[in-house]
C-alpha positions as a LaTeX table, in Angstrom:
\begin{tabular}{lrrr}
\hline
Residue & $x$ (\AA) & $y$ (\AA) & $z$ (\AA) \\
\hline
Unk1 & 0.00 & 0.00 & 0.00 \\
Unk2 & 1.44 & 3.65 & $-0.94$ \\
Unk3 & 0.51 & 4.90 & 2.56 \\
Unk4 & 3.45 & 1.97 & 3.74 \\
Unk5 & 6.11 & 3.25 & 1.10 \\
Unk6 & 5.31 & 7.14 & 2.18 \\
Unk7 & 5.85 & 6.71 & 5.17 \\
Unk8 & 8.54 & 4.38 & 4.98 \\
Unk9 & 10.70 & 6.20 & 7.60 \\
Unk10 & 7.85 & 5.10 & 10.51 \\
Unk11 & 9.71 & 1.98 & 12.21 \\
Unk12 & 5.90 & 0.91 & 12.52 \\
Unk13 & 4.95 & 0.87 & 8.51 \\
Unk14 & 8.93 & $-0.60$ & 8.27 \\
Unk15 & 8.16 & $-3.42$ & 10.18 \\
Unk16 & 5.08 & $-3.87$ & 8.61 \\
Unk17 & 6.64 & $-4.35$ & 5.35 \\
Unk18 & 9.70 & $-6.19$ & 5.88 \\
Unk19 & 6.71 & $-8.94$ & 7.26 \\
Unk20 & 4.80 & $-8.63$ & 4.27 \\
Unk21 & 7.85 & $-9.01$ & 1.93 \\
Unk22 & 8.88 & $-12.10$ & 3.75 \\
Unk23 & 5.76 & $-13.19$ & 3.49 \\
Unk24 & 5.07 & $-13.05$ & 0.43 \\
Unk25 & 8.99 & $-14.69$ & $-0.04$ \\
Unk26 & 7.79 & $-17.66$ & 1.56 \\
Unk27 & 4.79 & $-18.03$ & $-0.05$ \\
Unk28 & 6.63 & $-17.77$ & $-3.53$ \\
Unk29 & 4.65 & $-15.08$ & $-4.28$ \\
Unk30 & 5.72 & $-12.18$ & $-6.53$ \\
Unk31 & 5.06 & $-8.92$ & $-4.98$ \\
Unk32 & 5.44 & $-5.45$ & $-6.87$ \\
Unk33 & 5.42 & $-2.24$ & $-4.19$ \\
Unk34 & 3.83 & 0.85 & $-5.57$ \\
Unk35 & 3.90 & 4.51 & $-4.86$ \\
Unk36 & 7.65 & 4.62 & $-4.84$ \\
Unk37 & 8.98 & 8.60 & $-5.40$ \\
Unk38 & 12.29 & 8.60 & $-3.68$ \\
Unk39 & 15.60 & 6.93 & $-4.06$ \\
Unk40 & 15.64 & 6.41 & $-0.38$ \\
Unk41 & 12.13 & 4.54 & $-0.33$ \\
Unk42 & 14.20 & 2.27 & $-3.29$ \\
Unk43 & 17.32 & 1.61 & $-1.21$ \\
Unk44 & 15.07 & 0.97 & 1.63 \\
Unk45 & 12.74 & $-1.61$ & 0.28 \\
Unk46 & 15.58 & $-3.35$ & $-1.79$ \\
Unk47 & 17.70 & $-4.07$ & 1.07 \\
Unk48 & 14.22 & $-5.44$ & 2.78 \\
Unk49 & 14.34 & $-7.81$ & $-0.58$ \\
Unk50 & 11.36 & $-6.29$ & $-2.68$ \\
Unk51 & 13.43 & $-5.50$ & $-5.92$ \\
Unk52 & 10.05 & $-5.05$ & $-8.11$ \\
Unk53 & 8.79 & $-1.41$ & $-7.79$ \\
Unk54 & 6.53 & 1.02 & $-9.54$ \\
Unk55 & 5.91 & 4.84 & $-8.85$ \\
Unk56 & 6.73 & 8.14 & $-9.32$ \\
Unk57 & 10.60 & 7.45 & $-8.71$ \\
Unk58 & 10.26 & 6.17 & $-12.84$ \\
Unk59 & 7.24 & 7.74 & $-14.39$ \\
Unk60 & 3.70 & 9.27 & $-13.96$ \\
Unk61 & 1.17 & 7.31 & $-15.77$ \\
Unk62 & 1.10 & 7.69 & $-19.28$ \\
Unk63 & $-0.94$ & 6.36 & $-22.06$ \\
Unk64 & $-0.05$ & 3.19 & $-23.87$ \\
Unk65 & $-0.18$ & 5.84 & $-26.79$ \\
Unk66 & 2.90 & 7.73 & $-24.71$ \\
Unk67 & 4.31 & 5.00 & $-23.76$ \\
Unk68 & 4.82 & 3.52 & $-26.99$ \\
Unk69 & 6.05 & 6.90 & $-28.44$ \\
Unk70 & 8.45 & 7.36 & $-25.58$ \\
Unk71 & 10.26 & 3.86 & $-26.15$ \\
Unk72 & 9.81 & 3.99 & $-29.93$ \\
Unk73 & 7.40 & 0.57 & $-29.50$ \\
Unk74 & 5.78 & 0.29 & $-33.28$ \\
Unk75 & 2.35 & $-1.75$ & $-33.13$ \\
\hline
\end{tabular}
């Protein structure tokens, strides 16, 4: 959940996902963290072992239309 990777810095919402990761690591399931907008929230969650992120930190949401454009994709 964003509110988690926000406030990342709250030893609480830490905890909390260091649990869920290892979870989720256990279960063999793959587990993608969103709301990521800092390079600190990215350090953070990669040395708690979630490597698969999606946020601001990369890109806003664009259209498949942009997104196509931007990486020269031709349909």
């Amino acid at each position: 959940d964003k509110s988690l990777i926000t406030n990342i810095d709250n030893s609480k919402n830490r905890i909390i996902l260091e649990k869920l990761i290892s979870l989720f690591k256990a279960l063999n399931i793959d587990m993608i963290c969103e709301g990521v907008e800092n390079d600190m929230q990215k350090v953070l969650l990669n040395k708690m072992g979630c490597n698969k992120i999606q946020g601001y930190l990369y890109s806003k949401p664009i259209s498949v239309e942009e997104f196509n454009e931007k990486y020269n994709i031709k349909n």
